[in-house]
Structure formats: C-alpha cells, structure tokens
C-alpha positions in Angstrom: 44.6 94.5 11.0 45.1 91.4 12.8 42.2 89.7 11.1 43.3 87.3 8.8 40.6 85.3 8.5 36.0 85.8 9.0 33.8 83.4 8.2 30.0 83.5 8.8 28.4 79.7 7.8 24.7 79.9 8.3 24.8 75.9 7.5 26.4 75.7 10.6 25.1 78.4 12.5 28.1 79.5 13.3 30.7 82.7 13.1 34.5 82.3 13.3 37.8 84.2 13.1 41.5 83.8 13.2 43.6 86.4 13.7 47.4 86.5 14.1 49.4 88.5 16.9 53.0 89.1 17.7 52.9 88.6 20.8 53.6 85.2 23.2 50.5 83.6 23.8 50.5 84.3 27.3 50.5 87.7 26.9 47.5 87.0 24.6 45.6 84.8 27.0 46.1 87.6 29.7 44.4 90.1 27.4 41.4 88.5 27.4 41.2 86.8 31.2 41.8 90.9 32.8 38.9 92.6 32.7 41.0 96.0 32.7 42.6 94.6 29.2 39.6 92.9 28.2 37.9 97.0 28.4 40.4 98.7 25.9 39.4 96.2 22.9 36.2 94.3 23.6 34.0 97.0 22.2 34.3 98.3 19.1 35.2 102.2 18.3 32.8 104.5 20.1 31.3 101.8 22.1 33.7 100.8 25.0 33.4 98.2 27.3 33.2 98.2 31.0 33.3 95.0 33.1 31.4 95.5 36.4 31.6 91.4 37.5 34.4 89.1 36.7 34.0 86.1 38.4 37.0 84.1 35.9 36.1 80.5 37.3 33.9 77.5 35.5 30.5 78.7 36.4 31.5 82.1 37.5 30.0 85.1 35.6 31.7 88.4 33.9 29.1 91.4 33.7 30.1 94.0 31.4 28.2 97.3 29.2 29.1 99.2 26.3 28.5 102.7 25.7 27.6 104.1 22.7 28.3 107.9 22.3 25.6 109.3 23.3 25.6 107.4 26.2 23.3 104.6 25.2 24.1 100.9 27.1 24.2 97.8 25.7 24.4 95.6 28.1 25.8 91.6 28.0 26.5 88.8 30.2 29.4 86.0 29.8 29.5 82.8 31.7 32.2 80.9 32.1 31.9 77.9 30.5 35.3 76.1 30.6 38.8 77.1 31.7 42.0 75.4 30.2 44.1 77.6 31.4 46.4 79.4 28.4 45.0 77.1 25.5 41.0 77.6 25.6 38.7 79.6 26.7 34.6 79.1 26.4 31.7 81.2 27.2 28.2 82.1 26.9 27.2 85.3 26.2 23.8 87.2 26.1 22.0 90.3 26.4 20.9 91.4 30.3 18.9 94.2 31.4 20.0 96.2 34.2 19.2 93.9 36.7 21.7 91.8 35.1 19.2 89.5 33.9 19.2 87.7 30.7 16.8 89.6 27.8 14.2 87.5 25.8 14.1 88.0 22.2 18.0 88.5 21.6 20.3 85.5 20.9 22.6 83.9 23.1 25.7 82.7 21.8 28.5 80.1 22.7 32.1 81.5 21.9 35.0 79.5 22.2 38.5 80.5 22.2 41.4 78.8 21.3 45.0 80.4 21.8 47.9 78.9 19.7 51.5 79.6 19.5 52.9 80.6 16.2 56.6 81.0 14.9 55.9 85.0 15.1 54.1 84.9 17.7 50.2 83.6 18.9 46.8 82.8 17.0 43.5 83.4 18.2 41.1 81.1 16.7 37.8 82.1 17.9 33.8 80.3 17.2 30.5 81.8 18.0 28.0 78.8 17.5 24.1 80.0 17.5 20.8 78.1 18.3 18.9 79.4 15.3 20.0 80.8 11.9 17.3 83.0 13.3 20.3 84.1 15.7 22.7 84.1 13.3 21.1 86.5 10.9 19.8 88.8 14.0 23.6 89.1 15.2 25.0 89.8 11.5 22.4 92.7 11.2 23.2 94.2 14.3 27.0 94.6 13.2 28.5 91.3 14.4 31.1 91.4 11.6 31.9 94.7 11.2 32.0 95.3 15.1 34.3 92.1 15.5 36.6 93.4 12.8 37.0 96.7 14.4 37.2 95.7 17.6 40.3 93.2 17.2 42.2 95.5 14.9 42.3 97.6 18.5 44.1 94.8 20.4 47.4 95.2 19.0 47.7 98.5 21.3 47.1 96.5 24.2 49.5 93.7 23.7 52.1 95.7 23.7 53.3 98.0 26.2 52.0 101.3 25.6 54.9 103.5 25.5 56.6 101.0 22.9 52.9 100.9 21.1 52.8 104.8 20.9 55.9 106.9 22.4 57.8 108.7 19.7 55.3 108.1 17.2 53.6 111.5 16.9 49.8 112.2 16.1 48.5 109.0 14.0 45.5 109.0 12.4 43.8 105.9 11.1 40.4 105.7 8.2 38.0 103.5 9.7 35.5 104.0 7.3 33.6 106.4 5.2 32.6 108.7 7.9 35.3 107.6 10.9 38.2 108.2 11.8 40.5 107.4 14.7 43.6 109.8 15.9 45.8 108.6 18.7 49.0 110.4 20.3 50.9 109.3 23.7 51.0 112.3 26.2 53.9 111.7 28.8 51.7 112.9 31.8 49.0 111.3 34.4 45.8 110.8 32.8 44.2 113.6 35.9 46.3 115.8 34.5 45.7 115.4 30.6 42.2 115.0 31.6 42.4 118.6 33.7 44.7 120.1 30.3 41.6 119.6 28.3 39.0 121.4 30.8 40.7 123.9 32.4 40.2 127.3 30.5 43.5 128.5 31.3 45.9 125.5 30.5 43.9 125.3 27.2 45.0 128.6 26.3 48.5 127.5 26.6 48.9 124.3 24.4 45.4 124.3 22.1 47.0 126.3 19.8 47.5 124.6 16.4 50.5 125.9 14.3 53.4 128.9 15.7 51.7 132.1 15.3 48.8 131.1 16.6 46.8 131.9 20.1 43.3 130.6 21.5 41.5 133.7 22.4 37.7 132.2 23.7 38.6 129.1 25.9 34.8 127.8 27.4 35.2 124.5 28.2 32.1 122.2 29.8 32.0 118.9 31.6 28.4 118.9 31.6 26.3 116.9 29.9 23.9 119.4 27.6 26.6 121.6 28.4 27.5 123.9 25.6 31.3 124.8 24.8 33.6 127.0 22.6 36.8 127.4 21.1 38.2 130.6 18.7 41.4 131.2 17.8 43.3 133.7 15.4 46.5 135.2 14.2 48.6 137.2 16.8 47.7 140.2 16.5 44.8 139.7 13.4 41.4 139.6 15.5 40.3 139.1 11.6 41.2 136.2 11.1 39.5 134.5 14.1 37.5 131.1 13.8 36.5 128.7 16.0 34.3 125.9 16.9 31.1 125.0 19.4 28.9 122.1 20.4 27.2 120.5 23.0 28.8 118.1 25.7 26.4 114.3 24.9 28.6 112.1 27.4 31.1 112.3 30.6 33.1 110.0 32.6 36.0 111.5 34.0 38.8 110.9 33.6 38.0 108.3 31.2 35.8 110.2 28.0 33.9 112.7 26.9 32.0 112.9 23.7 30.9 116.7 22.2 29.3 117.2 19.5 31.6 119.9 16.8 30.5 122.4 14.0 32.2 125.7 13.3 30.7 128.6 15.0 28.1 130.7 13.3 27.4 128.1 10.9 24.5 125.3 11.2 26.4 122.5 10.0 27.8 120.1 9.5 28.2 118.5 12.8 30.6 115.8 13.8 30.6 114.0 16.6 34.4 114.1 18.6 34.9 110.9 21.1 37.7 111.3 23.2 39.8 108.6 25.6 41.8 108.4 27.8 43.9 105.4 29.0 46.8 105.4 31.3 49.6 103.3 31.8 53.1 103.8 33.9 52.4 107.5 34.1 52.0 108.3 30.2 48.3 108.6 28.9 47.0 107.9 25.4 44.5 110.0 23.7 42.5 108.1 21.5 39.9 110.7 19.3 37.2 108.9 17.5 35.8 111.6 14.9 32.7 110.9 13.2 31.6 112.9 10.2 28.3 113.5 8.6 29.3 112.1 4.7 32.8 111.1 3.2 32.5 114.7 1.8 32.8 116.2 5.2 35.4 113.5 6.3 37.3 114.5 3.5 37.1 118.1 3.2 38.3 118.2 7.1 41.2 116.1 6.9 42.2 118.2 3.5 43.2 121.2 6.0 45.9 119.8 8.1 44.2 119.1 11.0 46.5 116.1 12.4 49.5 118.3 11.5 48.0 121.1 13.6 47.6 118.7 16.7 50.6 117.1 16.7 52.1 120.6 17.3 49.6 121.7 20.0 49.8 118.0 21.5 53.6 118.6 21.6 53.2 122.2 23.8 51.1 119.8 26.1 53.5 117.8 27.3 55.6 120.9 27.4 52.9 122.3 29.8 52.6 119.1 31.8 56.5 118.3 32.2 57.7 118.6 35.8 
C-alpha cells in the first residue's frame, strides 16, 4: 500500500495524505494529468471512474462519473484551479447532476497536490481543505478515508508498465476487506478478444475449465443486463459429479466490465457479486475480478477450495486458446 501517511483534522477542516511511489515523478504527474490513467485508479474498487471532459488548463474543467456495480453514478466535477506544471496541482471538486451542474447540499472541496522527488523514487503529498466541518464529517461518512485508501493502493499498477506490473506473475489475489477481494492475472491477447473468450459459449468450453480432468458441459453466457447465465462442469466421464453456478447479468460495458451476480445452482444462497475488468495495454489485457461476498464466513469458506489455483490453470488454457 502506498499510503504512508492519512490524517483527517477537523480543527482545520481539512484531509491529507502522503504516499510514496517508485516511480520518477514525472511518470507520477502524468498519472494524474491523463484522464485514461487518471480512470484506472481515481475510483475506488467497484466504482471506476470515467472522465467525459478534461479541459487540463487554469480554469478549464475535467467531468468525470463513477459507477458503482450495479450501475449506480456518482457523478463529480473538477476545476482547474492552478497548474505548476510537474510540482503542483490544485482543484476544486464537487458533486454535478447529469447536466453537469454543481448539486446543492453536498460539499465541495479544494485538493491540492504536491509531487516531490524522493531518493526511491516520488511523493504525493495531497490536501483536501473543506468549508464546514459540516463537510468534513459528510465526506468521512460517505467513505472518504476508506475510499482514498483503496483507491491509491491501485495506482502502483498504473505507474508501471503493465506487462512488468503483471506478466509472469500468475493469478494474484489480494484481501481487501472482510467481504472483498480482488484477483488479477495478465492475459497476453487484445482486450476484444478476452472480452469475446468470456461470452462466447464455445470458446468458454475450451479454457473455463478449472483443474486437468475437468470439462464445462452447460456454457450460457449473457451480455444482457437482467440477463440470466450458467455454468456446470464435471469429471470426464462422471455426469455425477457435476456443479455449477448461475446469476443474473446487473451491469455491461463492453469491452470494458461486466458485473453478475454468483450462487451455486439449485441453491438460494449465498450470493456474491463478481466485477470483472478489463484494461488493455500493448496488446496484453489485465483482468481485474472484484468479488464481493455476503459475510467473512462466505469469503472464507470460498477461498478455502482452491479457487485462485483453479483459475490460474483455466486462465493459462486461455491464452493457449487466444495465441496466434
């Protein structure tokens, strides 16, 4: 976690971070001035960003929403304060509607954002000042600290590049907290074509296959929202020992996500909720699955069964399947 330092200080209404990166400073600074970079971190998990406007002069005005997953917006505003170009950066930000004006009733908030170089590296030192402790308190309950937290600890992925981030590295799996999860593995292929691997009932039945031994017999994708889908696989030759999965299809944007909702057939619960993403960069894609579980029971009890090791192997026969 990149973190190494939050401090909320309601005597002076304001919320600050530093956090430590190695990485040039530039290459810092460039994160957060390209609205393409800015989009893989700026949201926390399960709500990414997109930037719609970026107008990256004093006075110009960046326009972006987050999605939750089940499709939910929350929409905000920055404008460009000040510009010293690799050393500081400074912005309002507030709430809009969909008209892309500002909301009454929700705080608006001053962020400045001060990039250092470090013996290792950069520092990002980075205020939030507030009118009100009013504001304060409103952006704290809303998730302002935990949402900050998780959102930087995502933008050491995008500082590097992301075959050096990723490539090699298998199926990773990361506890964000008691009932989330993140899993991410590097497919060498075009993000189309992942995208088409995952909802194509044919090409599913070649690499969804978990451990040797294995085969997919029911492959019903959807790319529907309220769409239903299924899975079920079994033993070569042992129709007895079939099991599989169902849910509903809550969000699309292809080629970019889709979140499903996940219990095991037959059964009424527990449901989890699967988010899946895909980013591409020079022709490789990264999956990134955002799992969230009902209880830390459930969380628990499903990692138990070797679930990552059983994806690593089936992610492996997809790039088998997507190789030239």
């Amino acid at each position: 976690m990149p973190v190494t330092e939050f401090v909320t200080d309601p005597e002076n209404l304001t919320m600050s971070l530093i956090a430590d990166f190695d990485a040039p400073v530039e290459r810092l600074w460039r994160a957060y001035t390209d609205p393409r970079q800015l989009e893989r971190f700026w949201g926390p998990p399960g709500w990414p960003a997109t930037f719609t406007q970026f107008e990256f002069t004093a006075g110009g005005r960046a326009i972006y929403h987050m999605t939750s997953p089940q499709g939910e917006p929350s929409r905000g505003a920055w404008e460009f304060l000040s510009i010293d170009e690799g050393r500081r950066l400074e912005v309002l930000d507030y709430f809009v509607d969909e008209a892309g004006e500002s909301m009454e009733g929700f705080p608006a908030m001053r962020m400045v954002f001060d990039f250092d170089e470090t013996e290792t590296g950069s520092r990002l030192r980075s205020t939030t000042y507030f009118t009100s402790l009013e504001g304060l308190e409103q952006a704290v309950a809303m998730g302002a600290v935990e949402g900050t937290k998780m959102a930087m600890a995502q933008l050491d992925a995008v500082l590097l590049d992301l075959r050096a981030y990723a490539q090699g590295k298998g199926t990773r799996l990361e506890v964000l907290d008691d009932t989330h999860v993140r899993i991410t593995r590097l497919i060498d292929g075009p993000r189309d074509l992942v995208w088409r691997a995952h909802h194509d009932a044919e090409l599913l039945k070649k690499w969804m296959l978990g451990p040797d031994g294995w085969i997919m017999s029911i492959a019903e994708p959807s790319e529907t929202v309220g769409g239903s889908y299924r899975w079920q696989w079994q033993q070569e030759g042992a129709p007895e020992t079939a099991f599989g999965f169902e849910g509903e299809v809550l969000l699309i944007d292809a080629p970019r996500r889709a979140v499903t909702t996940e219990r095991m057939t037959g059964t009424e619960g527990p449901t989890n909720i699967n988010d899946l993403q895909f980013y591409e960069e020079d022709g490789a894609t990264l999956l990134t699955l955002i799992v969230e579980y009902p209880d830390l029971a459930t969380r628990d009890m499903i990692l138990a069964t070797g679930m990552v090791d059983g994806m690593e192997a089936s992610y492996a026969r997809l790039e088998s399947v997507l190789a030239p």
